[in-house]
Each structure stands twice: as C-alpha cells, then as structure tokens.
N, C-alpha and C positions, 0 to 999 in steps of 0.2 A: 504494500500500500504506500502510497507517494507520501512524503508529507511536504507542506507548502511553510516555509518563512516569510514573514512580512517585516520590512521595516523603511523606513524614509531616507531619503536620501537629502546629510547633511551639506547646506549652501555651500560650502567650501569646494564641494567636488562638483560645482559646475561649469560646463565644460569640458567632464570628462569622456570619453568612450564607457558604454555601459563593458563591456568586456574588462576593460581596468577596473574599472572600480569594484564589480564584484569579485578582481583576484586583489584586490586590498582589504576589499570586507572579508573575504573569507583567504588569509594569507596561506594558508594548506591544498588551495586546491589550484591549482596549475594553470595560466592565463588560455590556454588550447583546453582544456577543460571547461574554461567559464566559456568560452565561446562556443562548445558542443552544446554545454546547457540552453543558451540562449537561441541556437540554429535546430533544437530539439523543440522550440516553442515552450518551453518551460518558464520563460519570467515574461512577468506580467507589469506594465508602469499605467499606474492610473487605469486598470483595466481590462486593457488591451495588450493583447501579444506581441512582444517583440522579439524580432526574428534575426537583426542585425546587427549583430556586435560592437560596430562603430557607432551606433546611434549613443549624440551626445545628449547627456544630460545638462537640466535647468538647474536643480536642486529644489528640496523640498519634495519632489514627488514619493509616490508609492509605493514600492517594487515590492512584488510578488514572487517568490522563488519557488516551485517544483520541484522538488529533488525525489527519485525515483529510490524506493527502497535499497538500499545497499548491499552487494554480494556477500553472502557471508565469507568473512576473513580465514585464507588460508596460512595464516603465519601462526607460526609454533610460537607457546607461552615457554618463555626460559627464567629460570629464577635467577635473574642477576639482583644483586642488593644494588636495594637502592635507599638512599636516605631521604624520609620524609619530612617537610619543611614544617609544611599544614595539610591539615585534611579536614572537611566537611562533605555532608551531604552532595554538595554541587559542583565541588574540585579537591584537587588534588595541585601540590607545591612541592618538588621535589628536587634533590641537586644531583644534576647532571654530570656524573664523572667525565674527566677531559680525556678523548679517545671513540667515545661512545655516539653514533648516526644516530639521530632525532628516530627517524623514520625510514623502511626500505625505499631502498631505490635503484639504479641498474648494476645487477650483478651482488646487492645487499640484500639478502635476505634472514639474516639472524643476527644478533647482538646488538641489536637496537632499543634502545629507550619503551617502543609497543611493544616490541616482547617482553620484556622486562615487568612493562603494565600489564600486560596478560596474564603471566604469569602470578600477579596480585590477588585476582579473581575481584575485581570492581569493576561497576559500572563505566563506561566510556564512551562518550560522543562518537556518535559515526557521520558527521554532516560531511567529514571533510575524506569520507572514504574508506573501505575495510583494513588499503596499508598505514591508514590515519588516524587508527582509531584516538580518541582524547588530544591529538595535536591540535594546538592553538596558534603555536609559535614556532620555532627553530633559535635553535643557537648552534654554528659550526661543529661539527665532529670534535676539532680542537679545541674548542672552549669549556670550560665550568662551568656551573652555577647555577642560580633559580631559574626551574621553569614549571609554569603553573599547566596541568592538565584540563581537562574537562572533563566531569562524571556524565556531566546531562546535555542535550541539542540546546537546551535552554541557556544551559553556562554556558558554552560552546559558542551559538551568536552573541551573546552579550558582550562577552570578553572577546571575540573577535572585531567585536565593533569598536570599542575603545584601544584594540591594538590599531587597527586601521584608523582613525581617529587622533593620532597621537597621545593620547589620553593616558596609556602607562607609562609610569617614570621608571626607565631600567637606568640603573648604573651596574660599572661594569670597575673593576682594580685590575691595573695593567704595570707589568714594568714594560719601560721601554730604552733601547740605546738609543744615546746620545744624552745631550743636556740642555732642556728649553730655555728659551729666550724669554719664555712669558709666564705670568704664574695662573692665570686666566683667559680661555680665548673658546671664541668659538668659529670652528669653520664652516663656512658653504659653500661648498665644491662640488659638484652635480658628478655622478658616477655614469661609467659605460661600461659594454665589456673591454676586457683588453682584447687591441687591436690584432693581438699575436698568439693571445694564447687564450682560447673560450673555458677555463678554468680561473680566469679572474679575471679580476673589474682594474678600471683604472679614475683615475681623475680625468672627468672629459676634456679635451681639448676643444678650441673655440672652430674646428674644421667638423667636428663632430656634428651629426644627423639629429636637429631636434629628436625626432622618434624615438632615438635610440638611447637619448639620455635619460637619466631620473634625477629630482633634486635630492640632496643630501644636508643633514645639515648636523654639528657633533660640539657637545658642548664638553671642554678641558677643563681640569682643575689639575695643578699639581701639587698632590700630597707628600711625598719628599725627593730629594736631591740626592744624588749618590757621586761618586768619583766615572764619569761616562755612562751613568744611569739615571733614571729616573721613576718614580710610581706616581702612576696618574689616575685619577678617576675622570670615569668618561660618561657623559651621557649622550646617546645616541639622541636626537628630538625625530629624529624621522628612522625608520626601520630597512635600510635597506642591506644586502647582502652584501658581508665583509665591509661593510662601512667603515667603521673603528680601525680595521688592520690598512684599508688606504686609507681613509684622512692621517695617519698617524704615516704611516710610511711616507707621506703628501710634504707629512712638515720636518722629513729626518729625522723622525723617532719611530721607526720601526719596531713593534712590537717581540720581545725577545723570544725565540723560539718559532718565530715563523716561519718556515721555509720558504712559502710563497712569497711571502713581501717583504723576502733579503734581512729579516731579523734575528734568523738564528748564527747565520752567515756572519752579520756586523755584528753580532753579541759575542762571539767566539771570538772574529777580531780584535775589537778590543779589550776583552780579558786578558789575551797574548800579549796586547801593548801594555796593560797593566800589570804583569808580570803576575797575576793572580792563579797559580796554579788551581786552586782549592772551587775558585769561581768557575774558572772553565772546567772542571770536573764536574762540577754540579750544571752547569749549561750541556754538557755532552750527554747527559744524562735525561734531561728534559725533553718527555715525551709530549709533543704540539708545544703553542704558545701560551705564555704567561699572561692570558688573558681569560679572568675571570666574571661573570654575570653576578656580582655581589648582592644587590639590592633588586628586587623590584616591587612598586606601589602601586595597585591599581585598586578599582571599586569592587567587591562583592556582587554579584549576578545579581543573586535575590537578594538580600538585605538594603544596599546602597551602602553599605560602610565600606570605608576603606581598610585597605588591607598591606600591610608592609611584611615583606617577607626579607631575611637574609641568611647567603650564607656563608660559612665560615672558608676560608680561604684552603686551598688544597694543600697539601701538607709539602710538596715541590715548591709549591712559591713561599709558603714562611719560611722555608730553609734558605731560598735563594733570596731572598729580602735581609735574612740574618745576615747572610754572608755579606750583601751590598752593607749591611748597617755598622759592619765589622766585630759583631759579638761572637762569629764563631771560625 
C-alpha cells in the first residue's frame, strides 16, 4: 500500500527545480530517484500531477508525495557495537565509528551502520528505501560522531526537513596542518566535482557550469594552536559532501589524515620537519581523518524541544591532541 507525505514548500526554495528540492528534502534518496518518482506521476503540487522534474517552484505551495511501499530489505543484521547517544520512541543518536559506510552502496554490502541497526531489532524508517533503512543523514566512511536515526516515517520527514532547511547545528572537532591566520572566519566557496577525479569535489572555479555548482558555506573557530597544527571546530551552515575537508584544504589547513585532500601527506611532512618521531608514529597509525561530528542540535519530531546531543572524541585523536599538547 503507497503511503503519501504532505508538506509545503518553504519561500526560500523558490526557484528551484522540483527534482532538487525533493533530493534536499529527502537527502537519502538519490537526485535520479527523485526524478523516477516525479516521471512515475507520484507528486502532486496544489493538486495536480506533476510529471516534470525541472518544473520550478514559487514557494509556499503543496506537494504531495506517493511513495510506493518499499521492497523488503535484503541486507543481513550484523551485531557491530555500536554506542548509543539517545534513544526514544521516534529516534535513535548514535556515534558512528571512523571506518564504518553510512549505508550500502556499489560493491558494499555489509559493515554498514543498517546493518548494524538491524541487527538492534528496532523500529526504522523506510521512506528513504530498504538499503536506507532509519538514514536521515550521512557522515563520510572517515568520519566520527553523532548521527541521529529515524525509528518512524514521521521522524524520518521531520528531521529531514530541518536537515534540508539548515535548521540543525552540526559541529564537527578537527585537527588540521598548518597554522591559521585567523581565529574566526567563515567561508563561501560554492563546490563542484573535481575536474579530474569524480571521487571529489573541489572549490568551483569562476569557468565553472552554473548547473554544476552548489553553494557552500562553513563557519571556523579555532580552539587551539599547536607547533604546525591546529584544532578547529567547524560548522558546516549548508550540508554538502566533503564540505569541511575542501573548504579547509581551500584555506591550507588540510585536515590531518586525509588522503584525499593531501592531509595525511602534509601531516606526515611536517612531523618529519618537526623532528617528532612519536607524532609521526601516531599519524602512520591513523586510520581516515581526524575529523570528528562532535555536536549536533536539532528539534524533537514530536515534542518540538530541542535536543543536543555529543560525542566524546575517539580515543586516536585524544592521543594525537596529547601529543600536539606535549603531555605525552
């Protein structure tokens, strides 16, 4: 049996292609997705069927969505531990070990965060698909930290609407090489993919294809100073993929540990120039980036309270924090 979502379409997103907006409203399901849905006759604005993807939005309208009952999920429940943040009736808060795929995808099929939930035996939203089950969000394979589930369809669009919305406050604790210039900043630097390699993004250049850009925007604090390092907290204000690890590679503080955006590379560098054996032992060691989802706030589904969740930093970056701090 289909079930249908209803919700309005906030002024800010007018102008947009309906096909985007509903792969922002719902960030789990794949922009060639949202388009099948909408060339299936399944959403509905003010009434009427709409069948064409690029039809732009006024704001304030509608929309009506059809989603067709979902295949039942053929992925295996595995008991990975996992540590829980918070738990209620309508979600779930958990921290994401660094290593660990959100969700399958080409050629993934086990040791993923749903399996993991599965293995749980609770409730989980299927809006976003059977290899989706309870995903709201994503954080990189390499990354840590909170990420909130969905038990119910109900959490599920609410908290998708306030991700799409900017509405939750992620911060995120990073070291990174080098040593800023500023103690405060926030960049806007619109992302593309990179031109060379369709496994990451880059900071668009001004030759770059409207179409194919997204804005960005990343708000910096630096929490302390080291001898070629640095720990910054980060807030993302807009959600886009690998955000954090370009804008920071953008401004020569490359995140330590990243392969892709030359920070494990330049961390290992300069540990060699600092003669720090003990540092680069511990960097050689570091599996993914020292990029953690510390914080995030957002509202309750059903209640309306807000909700702060944290968590505690992974036990490779207090060590390598020590190290930077000089206590060990």
């Amino acid at each position: 049996m289909a079930r249908t979502l209803v919700f309005e379409v906030p002024q800010e997103f007018a102008g947009m292609r309906l096909d985007n907006f509903l792969a922002r409203h719902f960030p789990d399901l794949s922009r060639s997705r949202c388009q099948q849905v909408i060339r299936n006759g399944w959403v509905k604005i003010g009434g009427m069927t709409v069948t064409k993807p690029g039809f732009i939005l006024r704001g304030k309208e509608r929309i009506e969505v059809e989603l067709p009952e979902p295949e039942p999920t053929t992925l295996q429940p595995e008991p990975i531990p996992l540590s829980v943040l918070y738990e209620d009736d309508d979600l779930l808060v958990v921290d994401k070990p660094r290593g660990m795929v959100v969700h399958p995808g080409a050629g993934v099929r086990r040791g993923t965060l749903v399996n993991a939930l599965l293995a749980m035996e609770i409730p989980l939203s299927d809006i976003a698909g059977p290899d989706r089950l309870g995903i709201v969000h994503r954080l990189d394979k390499g990354t840590s930290g909170v990420m909130v589930v969905a038990k119910t369809n109900f959490a599920h669009l609410k908290l998708a609407q306030q991700f799409a919305e900017h509405k939750v406050d992620k911060r995120y604790l990073a070291v990174v090489v080098g040593e800023p210039e500023f103690e405060h900043k926030v960049i806007a630097a619109p992302l593309m993919k990179h031109p060379d390699d369709p496994e990451k993004f880059a900071v668009a250049n001004r030759s770059a294809v409207a179409s194919h850009i997204v804005d960005a925007v990343t708000e910096i604090w630096v929490r302390e100073r080291f001898r070629g390092f640095a720990l910054l907290e980060v807030r993302p204000i807009t959600g886009r993929t690998h955000q954090i690890r370009v804008h920071l590679q953008h401004l020569g503080l490359p995140v330590v540990g990243d392969e892709t955006y030359n920070g494990r590379a330049k961390a290992l560098k300069m540990a060699r120039g600092l003669k720090r054996d003990d540092l680069l032992n511990e960097l050689q060691s570091l599996n993914g980036q020292a990029l953690h989802a510390w914080k995030l706030t957002f509202v309750h589904p059903r209640t309306n309270e807000p909700i702060s969740v944290e968590a505690p930093l992974p036990d490779d970056m207090r060590k390598l924090l020590a190290l930077l701090r000089g206590s060990e």
